[in-house]
KEKE-3310 file (N, C-alpha, C; in steps of 0.2 Angstrom, whole numbers, plus 5000, padded with zeros to 4 digits):
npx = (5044:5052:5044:5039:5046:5039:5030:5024:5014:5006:4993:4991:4989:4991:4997:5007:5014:5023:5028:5036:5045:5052:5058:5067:5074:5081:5089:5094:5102:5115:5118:5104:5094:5081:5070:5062:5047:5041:5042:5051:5049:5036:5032:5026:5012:5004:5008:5017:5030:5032:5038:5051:5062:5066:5070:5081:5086:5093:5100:5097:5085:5077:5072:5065:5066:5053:5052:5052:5060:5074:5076:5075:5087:5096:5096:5104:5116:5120:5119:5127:5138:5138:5127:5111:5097:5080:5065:5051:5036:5026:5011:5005:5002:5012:5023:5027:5037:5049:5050:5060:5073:5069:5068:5077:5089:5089:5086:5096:5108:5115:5115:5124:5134:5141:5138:5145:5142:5128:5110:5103:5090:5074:5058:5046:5029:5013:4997:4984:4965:4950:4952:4942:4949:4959:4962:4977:4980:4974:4979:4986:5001:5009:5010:5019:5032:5036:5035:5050:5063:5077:5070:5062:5045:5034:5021:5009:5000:4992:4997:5005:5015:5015:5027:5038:5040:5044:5057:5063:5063:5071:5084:5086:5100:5095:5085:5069:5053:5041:5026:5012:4996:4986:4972:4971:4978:4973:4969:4971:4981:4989:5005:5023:5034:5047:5051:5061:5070:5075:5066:5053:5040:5045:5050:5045:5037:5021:5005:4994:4981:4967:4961:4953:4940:4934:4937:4952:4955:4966:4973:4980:4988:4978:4967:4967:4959:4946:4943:4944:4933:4922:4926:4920:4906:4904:4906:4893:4884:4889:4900:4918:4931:4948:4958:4971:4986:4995:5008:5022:5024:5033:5047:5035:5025:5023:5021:5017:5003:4998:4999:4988:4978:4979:4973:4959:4952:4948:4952:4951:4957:4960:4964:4966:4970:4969:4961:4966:4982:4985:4995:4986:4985:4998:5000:4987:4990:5002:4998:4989:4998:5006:4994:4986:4980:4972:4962:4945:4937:4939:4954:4947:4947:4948:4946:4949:4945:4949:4952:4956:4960:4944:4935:4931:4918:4914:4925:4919:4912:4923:4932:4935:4923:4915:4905:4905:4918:4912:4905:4913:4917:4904:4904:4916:4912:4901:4904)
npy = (4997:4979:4965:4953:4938:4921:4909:4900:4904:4919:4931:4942:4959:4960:4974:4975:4964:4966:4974:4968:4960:4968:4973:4961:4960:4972:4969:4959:4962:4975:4982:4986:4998:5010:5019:5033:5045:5053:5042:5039:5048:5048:5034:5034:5034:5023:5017:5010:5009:5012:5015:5009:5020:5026:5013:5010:5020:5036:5035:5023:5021:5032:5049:5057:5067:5075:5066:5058:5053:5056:5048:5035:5038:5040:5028:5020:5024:5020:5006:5004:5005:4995:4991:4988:4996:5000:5007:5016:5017:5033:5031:5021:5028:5040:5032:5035:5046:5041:5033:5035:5032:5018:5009:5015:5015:5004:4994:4990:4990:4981:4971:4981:4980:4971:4962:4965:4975:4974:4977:4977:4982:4986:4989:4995:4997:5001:4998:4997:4997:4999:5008:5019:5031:5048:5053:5045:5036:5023:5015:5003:4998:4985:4981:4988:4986:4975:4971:4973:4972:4964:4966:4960:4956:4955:4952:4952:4942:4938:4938:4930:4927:4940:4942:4934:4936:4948:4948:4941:4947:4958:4951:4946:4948:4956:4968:4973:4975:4977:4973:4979:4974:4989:4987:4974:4980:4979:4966:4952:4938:4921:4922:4917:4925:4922:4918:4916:4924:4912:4904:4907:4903:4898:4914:4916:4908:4899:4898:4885:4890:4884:4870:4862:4855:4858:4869:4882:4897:4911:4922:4936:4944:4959:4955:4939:4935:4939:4929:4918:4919:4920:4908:4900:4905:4897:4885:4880:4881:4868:4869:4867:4874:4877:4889:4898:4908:4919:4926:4930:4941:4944:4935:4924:4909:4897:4884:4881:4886:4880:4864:4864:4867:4857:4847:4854:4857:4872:4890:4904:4922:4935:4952:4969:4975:4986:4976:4975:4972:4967:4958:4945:4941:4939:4927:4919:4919:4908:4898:4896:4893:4880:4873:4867:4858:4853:4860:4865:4877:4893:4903:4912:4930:4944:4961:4977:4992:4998:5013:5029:5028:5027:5042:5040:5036:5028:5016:5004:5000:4998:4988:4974:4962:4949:4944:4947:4939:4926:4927:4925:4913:4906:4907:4903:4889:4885:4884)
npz = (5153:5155:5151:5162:5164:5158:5162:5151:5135:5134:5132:5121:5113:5095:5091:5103:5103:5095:5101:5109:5103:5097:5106:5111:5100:5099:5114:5110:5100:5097:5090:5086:5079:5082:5072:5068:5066:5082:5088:5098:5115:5113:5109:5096:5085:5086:5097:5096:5101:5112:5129:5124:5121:5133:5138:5132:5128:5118:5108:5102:5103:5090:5088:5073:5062:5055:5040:5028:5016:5022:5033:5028:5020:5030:5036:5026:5027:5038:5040:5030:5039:5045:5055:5061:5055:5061:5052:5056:5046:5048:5043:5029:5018:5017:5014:5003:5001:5004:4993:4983:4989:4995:4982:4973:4980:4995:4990:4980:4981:4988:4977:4969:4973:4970:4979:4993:5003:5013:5016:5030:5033:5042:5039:5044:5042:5047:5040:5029:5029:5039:5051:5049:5044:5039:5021:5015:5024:5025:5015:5006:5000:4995:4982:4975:4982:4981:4968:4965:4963:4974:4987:5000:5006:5019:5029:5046:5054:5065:5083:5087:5078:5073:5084:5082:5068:5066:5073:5066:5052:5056:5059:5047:5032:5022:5014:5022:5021:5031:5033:5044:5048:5053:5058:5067:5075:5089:5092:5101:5106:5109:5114:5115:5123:5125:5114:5100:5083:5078:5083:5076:5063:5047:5040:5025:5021:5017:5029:5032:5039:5044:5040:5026:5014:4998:4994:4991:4999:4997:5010:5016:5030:5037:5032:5036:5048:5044:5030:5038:5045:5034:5031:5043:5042:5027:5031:5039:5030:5024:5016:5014:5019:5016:5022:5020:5025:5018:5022:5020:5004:4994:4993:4987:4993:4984:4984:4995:4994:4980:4985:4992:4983:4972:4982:4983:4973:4967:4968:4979:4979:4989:4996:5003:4994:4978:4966:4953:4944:4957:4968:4973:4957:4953:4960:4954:4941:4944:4948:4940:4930:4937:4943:4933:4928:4939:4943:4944:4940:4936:4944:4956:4959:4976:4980:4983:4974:4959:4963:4971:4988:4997:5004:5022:5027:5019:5015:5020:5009:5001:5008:5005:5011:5022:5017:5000:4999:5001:4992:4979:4983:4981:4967:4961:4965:4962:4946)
capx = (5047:5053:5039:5041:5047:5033:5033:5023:5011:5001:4988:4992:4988:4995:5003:5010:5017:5026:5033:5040:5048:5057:5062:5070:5080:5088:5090:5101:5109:5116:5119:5098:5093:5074:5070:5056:5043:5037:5043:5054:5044:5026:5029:5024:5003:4998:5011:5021:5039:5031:5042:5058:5067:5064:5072:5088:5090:5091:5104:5096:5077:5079:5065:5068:5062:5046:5055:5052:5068:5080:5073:5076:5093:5100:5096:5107:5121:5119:5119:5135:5142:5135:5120:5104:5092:5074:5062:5044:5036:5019:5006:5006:5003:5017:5031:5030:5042:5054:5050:5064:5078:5068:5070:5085:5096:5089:5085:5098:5117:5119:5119:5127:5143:5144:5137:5151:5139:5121:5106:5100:5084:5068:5054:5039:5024:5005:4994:4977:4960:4947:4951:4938:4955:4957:4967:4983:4981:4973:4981:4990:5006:5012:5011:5023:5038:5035:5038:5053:5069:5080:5068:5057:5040:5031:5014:5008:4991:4992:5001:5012:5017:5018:5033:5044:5041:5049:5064:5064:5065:5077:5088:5090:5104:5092:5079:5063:5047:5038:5017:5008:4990:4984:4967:4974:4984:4972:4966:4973:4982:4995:5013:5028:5037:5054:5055:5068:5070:5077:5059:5047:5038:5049:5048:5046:5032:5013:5003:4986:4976:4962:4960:4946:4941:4932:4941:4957:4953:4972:4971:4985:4987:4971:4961:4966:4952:4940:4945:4942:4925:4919:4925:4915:4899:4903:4903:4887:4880:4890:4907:4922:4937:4955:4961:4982:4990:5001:5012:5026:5024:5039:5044:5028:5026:5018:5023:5012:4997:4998:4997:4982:4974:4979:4966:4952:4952:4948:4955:4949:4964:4957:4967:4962:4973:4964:4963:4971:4990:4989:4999:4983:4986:5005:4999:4984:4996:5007:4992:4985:5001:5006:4989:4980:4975:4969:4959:4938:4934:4944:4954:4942:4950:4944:4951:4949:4943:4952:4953:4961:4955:4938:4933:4930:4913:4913:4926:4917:4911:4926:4936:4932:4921:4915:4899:4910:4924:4909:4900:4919:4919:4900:4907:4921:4908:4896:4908)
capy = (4991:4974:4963:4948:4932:4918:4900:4897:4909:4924:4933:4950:4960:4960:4977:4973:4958:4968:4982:4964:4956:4974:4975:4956:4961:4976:4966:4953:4963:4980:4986:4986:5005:5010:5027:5034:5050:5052:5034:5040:5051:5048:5029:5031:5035:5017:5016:5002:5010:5012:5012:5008:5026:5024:5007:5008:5025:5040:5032:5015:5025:5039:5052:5059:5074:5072:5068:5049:5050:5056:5044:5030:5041:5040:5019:5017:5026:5016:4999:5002:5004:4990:4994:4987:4999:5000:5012:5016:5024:5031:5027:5017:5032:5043:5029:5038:5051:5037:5029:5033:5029:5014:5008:5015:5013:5000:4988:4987:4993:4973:4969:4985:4981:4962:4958:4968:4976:4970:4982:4973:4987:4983:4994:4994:5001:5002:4997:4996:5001:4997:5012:5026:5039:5052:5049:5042:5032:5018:5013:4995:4997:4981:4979:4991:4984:4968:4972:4978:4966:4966:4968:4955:4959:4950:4954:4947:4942:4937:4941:4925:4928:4947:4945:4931:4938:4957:4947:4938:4952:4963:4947:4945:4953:4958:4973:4968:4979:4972:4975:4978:4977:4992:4988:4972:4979:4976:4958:4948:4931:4919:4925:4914:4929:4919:4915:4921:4923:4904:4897:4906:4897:4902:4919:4916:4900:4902:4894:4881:4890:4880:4865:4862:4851:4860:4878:4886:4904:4913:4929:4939:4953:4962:4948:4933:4935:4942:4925:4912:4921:4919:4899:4899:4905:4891:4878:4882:4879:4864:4869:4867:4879:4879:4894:4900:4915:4921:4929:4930:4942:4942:4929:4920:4901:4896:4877:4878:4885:4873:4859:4864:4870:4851:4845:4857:4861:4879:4893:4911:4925:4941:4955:4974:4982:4983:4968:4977:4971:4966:4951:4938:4944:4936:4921:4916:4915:4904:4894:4894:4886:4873:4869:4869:4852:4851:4867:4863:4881:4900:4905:4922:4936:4949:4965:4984:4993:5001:5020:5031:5025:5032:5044:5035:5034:5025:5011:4997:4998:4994:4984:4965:4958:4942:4944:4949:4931:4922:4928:4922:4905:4903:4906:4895:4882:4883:4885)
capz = (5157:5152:5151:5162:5160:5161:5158:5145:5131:5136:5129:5122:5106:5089:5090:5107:5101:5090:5102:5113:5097:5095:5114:5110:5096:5105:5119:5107:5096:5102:5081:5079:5081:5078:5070:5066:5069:5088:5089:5106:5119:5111:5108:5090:5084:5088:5104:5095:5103:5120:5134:5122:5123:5139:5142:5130:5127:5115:5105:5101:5098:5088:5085:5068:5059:5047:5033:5027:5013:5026:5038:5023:5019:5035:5037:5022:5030:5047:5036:5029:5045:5052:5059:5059:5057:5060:5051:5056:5043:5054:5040:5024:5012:5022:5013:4995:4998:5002:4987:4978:4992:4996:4976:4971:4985:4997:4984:4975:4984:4988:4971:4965:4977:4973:4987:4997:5006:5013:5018:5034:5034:5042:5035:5046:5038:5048:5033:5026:5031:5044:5056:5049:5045:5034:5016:5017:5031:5025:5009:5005:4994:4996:4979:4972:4984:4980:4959:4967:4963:4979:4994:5006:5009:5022:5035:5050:5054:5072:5088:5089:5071:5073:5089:5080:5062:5068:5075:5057:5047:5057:5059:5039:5029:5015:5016:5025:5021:5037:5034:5050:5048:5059:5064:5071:5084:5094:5091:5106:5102:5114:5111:5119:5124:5125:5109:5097:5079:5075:5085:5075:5058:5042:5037:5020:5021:5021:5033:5034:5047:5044:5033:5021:5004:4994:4992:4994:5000:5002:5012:5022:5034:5039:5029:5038:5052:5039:5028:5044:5049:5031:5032:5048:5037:5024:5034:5042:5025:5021:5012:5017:5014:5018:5021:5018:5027:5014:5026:5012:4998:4990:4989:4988:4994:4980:4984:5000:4990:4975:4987:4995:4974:4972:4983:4985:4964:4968:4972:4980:4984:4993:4999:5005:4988:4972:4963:4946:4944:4962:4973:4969:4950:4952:4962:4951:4936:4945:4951:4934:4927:4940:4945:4927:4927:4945:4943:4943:4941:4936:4950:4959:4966:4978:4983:4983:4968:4955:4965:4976:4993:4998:5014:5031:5026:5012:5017:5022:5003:4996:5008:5005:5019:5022:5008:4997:4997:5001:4982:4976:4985:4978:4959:4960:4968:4956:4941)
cpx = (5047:5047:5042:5042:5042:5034:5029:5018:5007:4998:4991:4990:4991:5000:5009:5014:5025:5032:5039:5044:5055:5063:5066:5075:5083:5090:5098:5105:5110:5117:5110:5097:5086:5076:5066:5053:5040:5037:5046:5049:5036:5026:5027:5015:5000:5004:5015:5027:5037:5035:5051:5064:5069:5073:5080:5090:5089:5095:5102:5088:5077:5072:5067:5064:5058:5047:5056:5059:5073:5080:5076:5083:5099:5102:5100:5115:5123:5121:5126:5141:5142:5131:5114:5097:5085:5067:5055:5042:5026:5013:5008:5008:5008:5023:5031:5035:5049:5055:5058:5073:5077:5071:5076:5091:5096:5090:5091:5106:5117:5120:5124:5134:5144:5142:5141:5147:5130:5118:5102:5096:5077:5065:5048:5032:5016:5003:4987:4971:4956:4948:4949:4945:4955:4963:4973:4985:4979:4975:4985:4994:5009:5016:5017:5029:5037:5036:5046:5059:5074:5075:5064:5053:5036:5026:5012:5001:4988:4997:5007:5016:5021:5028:5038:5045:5047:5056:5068:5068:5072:5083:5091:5094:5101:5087:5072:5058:5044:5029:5013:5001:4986:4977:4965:4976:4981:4967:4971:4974:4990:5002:5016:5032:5046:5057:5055:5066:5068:5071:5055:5047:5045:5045:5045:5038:5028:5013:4997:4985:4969:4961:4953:4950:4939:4934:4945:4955:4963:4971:4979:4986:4980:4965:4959:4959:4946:4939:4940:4935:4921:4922:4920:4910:4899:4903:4897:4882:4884:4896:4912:4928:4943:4957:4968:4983:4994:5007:5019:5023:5026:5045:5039:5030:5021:5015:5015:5001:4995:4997:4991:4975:4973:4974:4960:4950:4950:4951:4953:4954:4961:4965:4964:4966:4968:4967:4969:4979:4992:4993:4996:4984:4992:5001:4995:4985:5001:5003:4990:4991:5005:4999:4985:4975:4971:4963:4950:4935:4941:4946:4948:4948:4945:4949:4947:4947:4948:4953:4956:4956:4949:4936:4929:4924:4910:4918:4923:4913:4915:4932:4933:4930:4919:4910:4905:4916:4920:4905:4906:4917:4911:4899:4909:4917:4902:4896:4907)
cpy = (4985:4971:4957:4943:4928:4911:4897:4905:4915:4929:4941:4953:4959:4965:4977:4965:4960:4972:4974:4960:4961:4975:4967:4956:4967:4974:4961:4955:4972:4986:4988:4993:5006:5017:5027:5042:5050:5048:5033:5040:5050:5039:5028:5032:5027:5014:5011:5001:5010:5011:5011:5012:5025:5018:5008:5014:5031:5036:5025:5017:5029:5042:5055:5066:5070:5071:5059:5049:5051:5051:5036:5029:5039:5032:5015:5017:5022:5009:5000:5003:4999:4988:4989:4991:4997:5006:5012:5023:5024:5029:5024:5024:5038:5038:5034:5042:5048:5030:5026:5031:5021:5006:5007:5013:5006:4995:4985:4988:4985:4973:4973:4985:4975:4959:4961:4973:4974:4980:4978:4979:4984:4990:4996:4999:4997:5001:4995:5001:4999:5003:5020:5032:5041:5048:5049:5039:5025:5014:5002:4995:4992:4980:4983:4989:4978:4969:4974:4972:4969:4967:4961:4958:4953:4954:4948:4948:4942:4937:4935:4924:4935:4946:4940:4933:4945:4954:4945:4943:4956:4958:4947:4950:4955:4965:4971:4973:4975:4977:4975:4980:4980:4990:4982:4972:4976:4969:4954:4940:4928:4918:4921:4921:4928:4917:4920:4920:4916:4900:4899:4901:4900:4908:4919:4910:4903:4898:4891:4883:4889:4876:4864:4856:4853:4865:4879:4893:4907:4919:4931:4945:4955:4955:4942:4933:4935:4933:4920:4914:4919:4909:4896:4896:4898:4886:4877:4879:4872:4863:4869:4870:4879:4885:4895:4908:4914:4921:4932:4933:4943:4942:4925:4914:4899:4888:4875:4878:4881:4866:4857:4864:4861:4847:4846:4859:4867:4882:4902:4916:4932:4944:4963:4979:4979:4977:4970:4978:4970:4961:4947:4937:4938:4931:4918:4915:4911:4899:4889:4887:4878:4869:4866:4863:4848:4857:4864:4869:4887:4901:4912:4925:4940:4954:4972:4985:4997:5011:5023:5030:5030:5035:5038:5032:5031:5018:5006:4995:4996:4990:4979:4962:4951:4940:4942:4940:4928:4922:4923:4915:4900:4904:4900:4888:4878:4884:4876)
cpz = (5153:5153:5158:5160:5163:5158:5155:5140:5135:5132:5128:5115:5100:5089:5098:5108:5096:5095:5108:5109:5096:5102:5113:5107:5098:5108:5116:5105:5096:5094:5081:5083:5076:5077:5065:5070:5075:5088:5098:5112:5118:5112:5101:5089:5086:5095:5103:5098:5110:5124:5131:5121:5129:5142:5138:5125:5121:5109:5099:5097:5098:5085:5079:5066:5054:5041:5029:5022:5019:5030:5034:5021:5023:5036:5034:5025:5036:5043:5034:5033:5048:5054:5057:5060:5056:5060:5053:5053:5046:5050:5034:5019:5012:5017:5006:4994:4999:4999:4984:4982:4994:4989:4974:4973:4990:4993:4980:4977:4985:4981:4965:4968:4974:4976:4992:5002:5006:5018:5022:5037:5037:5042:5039:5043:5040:5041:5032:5029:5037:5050:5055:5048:5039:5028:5017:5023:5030:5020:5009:4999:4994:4987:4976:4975:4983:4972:4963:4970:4971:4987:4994:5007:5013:5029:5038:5051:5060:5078:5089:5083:5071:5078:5086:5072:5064:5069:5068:5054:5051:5057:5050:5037:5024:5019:5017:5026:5026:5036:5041:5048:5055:5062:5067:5074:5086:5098:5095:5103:5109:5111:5118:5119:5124:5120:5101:5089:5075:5079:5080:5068:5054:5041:5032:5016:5023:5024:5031:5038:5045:5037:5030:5015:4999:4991:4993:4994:5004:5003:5017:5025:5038:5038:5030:5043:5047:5033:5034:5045:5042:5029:5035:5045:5034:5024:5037:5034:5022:5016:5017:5016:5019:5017:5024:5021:5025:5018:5021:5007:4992:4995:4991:4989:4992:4979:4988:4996:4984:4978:4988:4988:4974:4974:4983:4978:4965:4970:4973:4981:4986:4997:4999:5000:4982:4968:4956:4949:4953:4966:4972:4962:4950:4952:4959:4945:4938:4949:4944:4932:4931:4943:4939:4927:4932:4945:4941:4940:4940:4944:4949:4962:4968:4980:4982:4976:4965:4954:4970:4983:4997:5005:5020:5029:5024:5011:5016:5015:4999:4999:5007:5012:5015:5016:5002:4993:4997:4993:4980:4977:4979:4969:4956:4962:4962:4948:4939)
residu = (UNK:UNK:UNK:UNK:UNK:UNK:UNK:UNK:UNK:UNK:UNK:UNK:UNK:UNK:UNK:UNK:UNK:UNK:UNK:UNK:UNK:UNK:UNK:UNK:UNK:UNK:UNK:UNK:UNK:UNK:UNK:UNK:UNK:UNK:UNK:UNK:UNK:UNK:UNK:UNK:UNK:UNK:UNK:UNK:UNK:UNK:UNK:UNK:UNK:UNK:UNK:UNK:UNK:UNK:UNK:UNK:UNK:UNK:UNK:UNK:UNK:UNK:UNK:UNK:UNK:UNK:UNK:UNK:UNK:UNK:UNK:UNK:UNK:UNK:UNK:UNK:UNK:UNK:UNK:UNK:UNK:UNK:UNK:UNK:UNK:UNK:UNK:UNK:UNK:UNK:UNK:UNK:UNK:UNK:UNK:UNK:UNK:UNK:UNK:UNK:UNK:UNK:UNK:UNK:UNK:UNK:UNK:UNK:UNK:UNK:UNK:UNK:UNK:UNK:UNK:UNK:UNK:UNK:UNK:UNK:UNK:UNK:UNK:UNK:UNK:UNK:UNK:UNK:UNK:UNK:UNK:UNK:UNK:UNK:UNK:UNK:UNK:UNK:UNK:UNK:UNK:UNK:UNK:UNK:UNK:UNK:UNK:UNK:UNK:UNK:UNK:UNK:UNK:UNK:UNK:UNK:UNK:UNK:UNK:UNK:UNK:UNK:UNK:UNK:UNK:UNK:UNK:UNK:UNK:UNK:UNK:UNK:UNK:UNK:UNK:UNK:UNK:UNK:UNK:UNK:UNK:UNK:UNK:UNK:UNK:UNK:UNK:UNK:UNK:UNK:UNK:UNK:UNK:UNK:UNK:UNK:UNK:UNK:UNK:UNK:UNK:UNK:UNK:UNK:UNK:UNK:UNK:UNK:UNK:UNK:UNK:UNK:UNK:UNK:UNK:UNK:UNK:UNK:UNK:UNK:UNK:UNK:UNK:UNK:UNK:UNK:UNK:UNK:UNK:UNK:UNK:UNK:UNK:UNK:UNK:UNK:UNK:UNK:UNK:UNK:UNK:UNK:UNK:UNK:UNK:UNK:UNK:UNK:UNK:UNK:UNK:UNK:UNK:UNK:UNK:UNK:UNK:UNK:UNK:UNK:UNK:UNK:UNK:UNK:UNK:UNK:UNK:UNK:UNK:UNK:UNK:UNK:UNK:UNK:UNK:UNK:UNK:UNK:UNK:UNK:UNK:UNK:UNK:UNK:UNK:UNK:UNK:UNK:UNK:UNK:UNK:UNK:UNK:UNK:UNK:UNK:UNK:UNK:UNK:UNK:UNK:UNK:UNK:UNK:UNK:UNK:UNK:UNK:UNK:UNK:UNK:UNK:UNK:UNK:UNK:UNK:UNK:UNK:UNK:UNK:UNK:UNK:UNK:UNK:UNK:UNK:UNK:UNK:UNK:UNK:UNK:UNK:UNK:UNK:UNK)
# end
């Protein structure tokens, strides 16, 4: 059912943030068409489409057969008709076999026509770790689409983020890998329900969620919470750390975090993909070079280790928790 309308924010989860940003842009524009596995009748493994076969039909939310390239195949097909399609692919490790249509073909048909045709794709992709599941479910390839000329990557960290970002993406003419970190669906946050693509922040722009002077610590996705809780900690003891929700990973807002490097001479970058060749790897080279002279100390990174992701039981050793940033911060501090 439609949600009601209310006269100001209300508290709801991250991945329910998402399924009410989605039922907006149906609502708006009669071209955007979801399509995904068990996205119809089921609602999707983490309930994201709930309700939305339901409400706008078979036509509008499409159940697909298990086949991530066709699913990606078809998207293209739909786009150069006009369309706006919207894929959900149901976990992270699950996008590889539409690697090569994602690449080949989303990525690059704008610039292979001229511009004469656009690929107004959104991608959604569950992503990371934290919920105990078997392999290929909790991976983080952000990186590989983001090397990847021709595409937007962008994840959201909280639920008033989550419902104006989706509109975001689907609204642009480019293709829009959209990160959703799964095991914040269900981290409640106040979401205006009214509001539309053109209210939320920029897409593309990080944020200040919380100011500090001594450290920049930038984190996105799953991280942001994890990030703020380990600020908590270092103010408890006396430091003081700004922390940056990426939200943007290609293209990076490297303006915002330079500004923040500028004042606090530090900088920490944590994310839950390995560190090697990954998104902080960019950012702490283009730190290095327009920060260099404000810089007190080597940028730190954190991140996953340099393997394939390890059984449920072994997680919590390799995603980065608050120890973990906090060793970082006490590096760069004591550098």
């Amino acid at each position: 059912m439609t949600a009601p309308a209310t006269a100001g924010p209300v508290q709801m989860p991250l991945g329910k943030a998402i399924t009410a940003g989605l039922r907006q842009a149906l609502t708006d524009d009669p071209k955007v068409v979801l399509m995904g596995e068990d996205i119809g009748k089921l609602g999707g493994v983490f309930r994201i489409t709930d309700g939305l076969q339901a409400e706008f039909g078979t036509n509008r939310v499409i159940d697909t057969p298990l086949a991530e390239s066709g699913i990606i195949g078809s998207a293209v097909g739909l786009a150069f008709r006009g369309y706006r399609p919207v894929c959900e692919i149901q976990f992270d490790g699950f996008i590889y076999p539409a690697f090569d249509q994602i690449v080949a073909q989303v990525a690059k048909l704008h610039y292979r026509t001229a511009g004469h045709v656009s690929m107004p794709i959104t991608i959604r992709v569950p992503y990371g770790g934290g919920i105990g599941a078997v392999e290929h479910h909790s991976e983080s390839p952000e990186g590989y689409f983001a090397a990847t000329a021709g595409l937007r990557v962008v994840t959201c960290s909280n639920a008033a983020d989550a419902h104006t970002m989706i509109q975001q993406a689907i609204a642009s003419d480019d293709p829009v890998l959209f990160f959703e970190p799964k095991r914040r669906y269900w981290e409640k946050g106040d979401v205006d329900l009214a509001a539309k693509a053109a209210d939320g922040f920029p897409l593309h722009k990080a944020r200040m969620v919380r100011p500090g002077t001594d450290l920049t610590l930038v984190v996105y996705g799953p991280l942001v919470t994890t990030g703020l809780q380990a600020a908590t900690v270092a103010e408890e003891e006396g430091r003081s750390i700004e922390v940056i929700d990426l939200r943007s990973i290609s293209p990076l807002d490297t303006d915002t975090v330079a500004e923040s490097v500028r004042k606090t001479g530090r900088l920490v970058i944590a994310h839950e993909a390995p560190v090697f060749m990954g998104v902080g790897a960019e950012l702490a080279s283009r730190i290095m070079t327009e920060c260099f002279y404000s810089l007190e100390a080597p940028v730190e990174r954190v991140g996953g280790f340099a393997m394939p992701y390890p059984p449920a039981k072994l997680e919590k050793h390799f995603l980065p928790d608050v120890d973990r940033i906090l060793d970082a911060v006490d590096r760069s501090l004591d550098a």
